[in-house]
N, C-alpha and C positions, 0 to 999 in steps of 0.2 A: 276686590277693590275697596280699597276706604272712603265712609265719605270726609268728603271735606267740611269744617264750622260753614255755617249759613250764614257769614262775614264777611262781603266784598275784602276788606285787607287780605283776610287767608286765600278764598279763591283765587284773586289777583297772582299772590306769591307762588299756590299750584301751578298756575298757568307759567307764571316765569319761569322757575327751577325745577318743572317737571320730575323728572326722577328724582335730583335731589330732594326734593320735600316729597314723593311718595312714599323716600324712603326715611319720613323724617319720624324713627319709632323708637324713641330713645329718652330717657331720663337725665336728672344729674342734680347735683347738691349746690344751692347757691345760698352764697353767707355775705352778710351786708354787714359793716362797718362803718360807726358813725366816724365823720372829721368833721375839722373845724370847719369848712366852706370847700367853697370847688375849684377855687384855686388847688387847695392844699391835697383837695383828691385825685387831680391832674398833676399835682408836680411829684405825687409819690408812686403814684402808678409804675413810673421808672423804675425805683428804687425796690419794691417788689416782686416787677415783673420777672425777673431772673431766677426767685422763688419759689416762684407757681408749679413749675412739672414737680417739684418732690410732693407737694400734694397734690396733685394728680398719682404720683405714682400711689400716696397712702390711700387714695380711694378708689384707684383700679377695681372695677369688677364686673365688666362685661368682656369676658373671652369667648362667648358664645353668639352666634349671628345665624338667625334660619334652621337652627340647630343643630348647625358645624361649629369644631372649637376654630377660631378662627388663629392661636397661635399668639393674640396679642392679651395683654392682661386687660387691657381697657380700648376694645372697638367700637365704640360710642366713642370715643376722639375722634379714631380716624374718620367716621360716618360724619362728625359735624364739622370738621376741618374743610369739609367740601363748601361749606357754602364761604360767599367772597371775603367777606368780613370777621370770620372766623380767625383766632390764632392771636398772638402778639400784637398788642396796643398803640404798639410806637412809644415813641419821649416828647413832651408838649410844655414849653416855659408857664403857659397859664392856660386856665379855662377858655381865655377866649382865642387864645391860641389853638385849640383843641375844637371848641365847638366849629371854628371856621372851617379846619381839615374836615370835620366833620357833614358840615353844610356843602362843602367841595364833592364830597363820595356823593352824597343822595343829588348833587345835582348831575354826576355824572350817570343817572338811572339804572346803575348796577344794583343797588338799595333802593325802598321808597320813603322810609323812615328810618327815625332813631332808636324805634325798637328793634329793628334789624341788625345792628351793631353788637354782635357778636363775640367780640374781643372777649381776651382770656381776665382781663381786667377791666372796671367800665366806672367811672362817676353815673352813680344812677343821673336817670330825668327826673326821678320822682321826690326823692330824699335826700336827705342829706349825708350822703357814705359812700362807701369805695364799695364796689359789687363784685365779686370774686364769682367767677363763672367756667371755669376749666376745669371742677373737679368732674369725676365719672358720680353715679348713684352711688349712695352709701347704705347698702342693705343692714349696717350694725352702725346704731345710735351712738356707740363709745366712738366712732370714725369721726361722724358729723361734729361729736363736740372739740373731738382734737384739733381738727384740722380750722374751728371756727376759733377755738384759742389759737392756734398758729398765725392765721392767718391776722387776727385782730393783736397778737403781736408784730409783725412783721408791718402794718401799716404804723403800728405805734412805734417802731424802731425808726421807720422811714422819716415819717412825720419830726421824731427827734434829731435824725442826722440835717433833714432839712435846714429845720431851726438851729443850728450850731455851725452849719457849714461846713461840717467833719467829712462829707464824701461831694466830689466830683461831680457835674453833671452826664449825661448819658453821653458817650461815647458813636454811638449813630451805628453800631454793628450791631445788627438783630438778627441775622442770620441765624445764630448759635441761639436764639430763643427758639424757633420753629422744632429745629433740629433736638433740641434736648427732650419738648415736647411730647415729640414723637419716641424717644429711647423711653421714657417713664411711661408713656403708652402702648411700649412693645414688651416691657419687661416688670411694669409696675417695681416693687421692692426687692423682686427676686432674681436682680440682676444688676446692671451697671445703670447708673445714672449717668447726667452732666454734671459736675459738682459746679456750681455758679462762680463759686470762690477761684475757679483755676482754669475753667470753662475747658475741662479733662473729664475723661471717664474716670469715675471712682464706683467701687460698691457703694449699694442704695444705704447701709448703715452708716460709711463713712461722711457720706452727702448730708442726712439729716442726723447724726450726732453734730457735724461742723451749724448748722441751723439753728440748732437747739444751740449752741456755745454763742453763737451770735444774739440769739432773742432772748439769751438768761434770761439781759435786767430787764425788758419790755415785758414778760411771762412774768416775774416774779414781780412787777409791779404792778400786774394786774390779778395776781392770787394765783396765777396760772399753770406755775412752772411745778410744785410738788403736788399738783391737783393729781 
């Protein structure tokens, strides 16, 4: 038996989700992202979130559970997919659009706080940046940095399309986010992705070559792309 922090918040949460937080023994790599304000980190969250499983897939590395191969590249997804607020972020016109949904869940007492919000993408509380939270642990440092260049492209791409008005707003089918999710957590790189761009399975090369073609000029205006 584990003990639990000497924390009313943590005990609390044991009490609530029982198994699920017994069995909460899991790592994972989180990369902050500064923006301009929290408007602009609420209205890119969209614009990224379709992005996120290819890194998940590049930092897959828990296929092992209890000390069975469990089959998936990365079972720390599916272990944390369990709790309610886990997964896909939704689409929110502004911050205060967002905090409200937000204040809506914890009044519903499925959550008690904002630290509980789980989302594979999040505007911190504390800072000013986009928090990227769906990678698996990155047992090799060259992972961590790619994926924090990627990822600090891909807000810097958003953040541009924003301001130019060159793409659309979110389309309201999120569906195909869970689902892809879960393919880059069952197969990591060494298999089929969701390719965002065509919301099809493609090889996991084909998915992030197309990524990389997208985040050129964002990479290469942040030093990033022949690093």
């Amino acid at each position: 038996t584990r003990a639990v922090t000497a924390d009313p918040r943590f005990r609390r949460m044991a009490d609530d989700y029982r198994r699920v937080a017994d069995e909460q023994l899991i790592c994972s790599a989180q990369i902050h992202v500064d923006v301009p304000d929290r408007d602009s980190a609420v209205r890119a969250m969209c614009l990224v979130s379709p992005w996120l499983p290819p890194l998940l897939a590049l930092t897959a590395s828990s296929p092992f559970w209890l000390g069975a191969d469990t089959g998936y590249a990365s079972w720390r997804t599916m272990l944390w997919q369990r709790w309610p607020t886990a997964g896909p972020a939704g689409c929110y016109g502004s911050a205060a659009e967002y905090d409200a949904a937000m204040a809506e869940l914890i009044d519903s007492g499925v959550i008690s706080d904002t630290g509980m919000l789980y989302h594979d993408v999040r505007p911190s509380a504390h800072q000013r940046t986009l928090e990227l939270r769906i990678c698996d642990a990155c047992p090799r440092t060259e992972t961590v940095v790619l994926v924090a260049g990627l990822f600090r492209a891909l807000v810097r791409d958003a953040l541009g399309r924003l301001e130019h008005g060159a793409e659309p707003g979110c389309d309201g089918h999120h569906e195909w986010l869970r689902a892809a999710a879960w393919r880059a957590a069952r197969s990591g790189i060494e298999g089929r992705l969701v390719d965002p761009a065509t919301r099809r399975g493609a090889p996991a090369p084909v998915v992030l070559r197309g990524m990389l073609r997208r985040l050129r000029p964002a990479l290469e205006a942040s030093g990033d792309f022949t690093a």
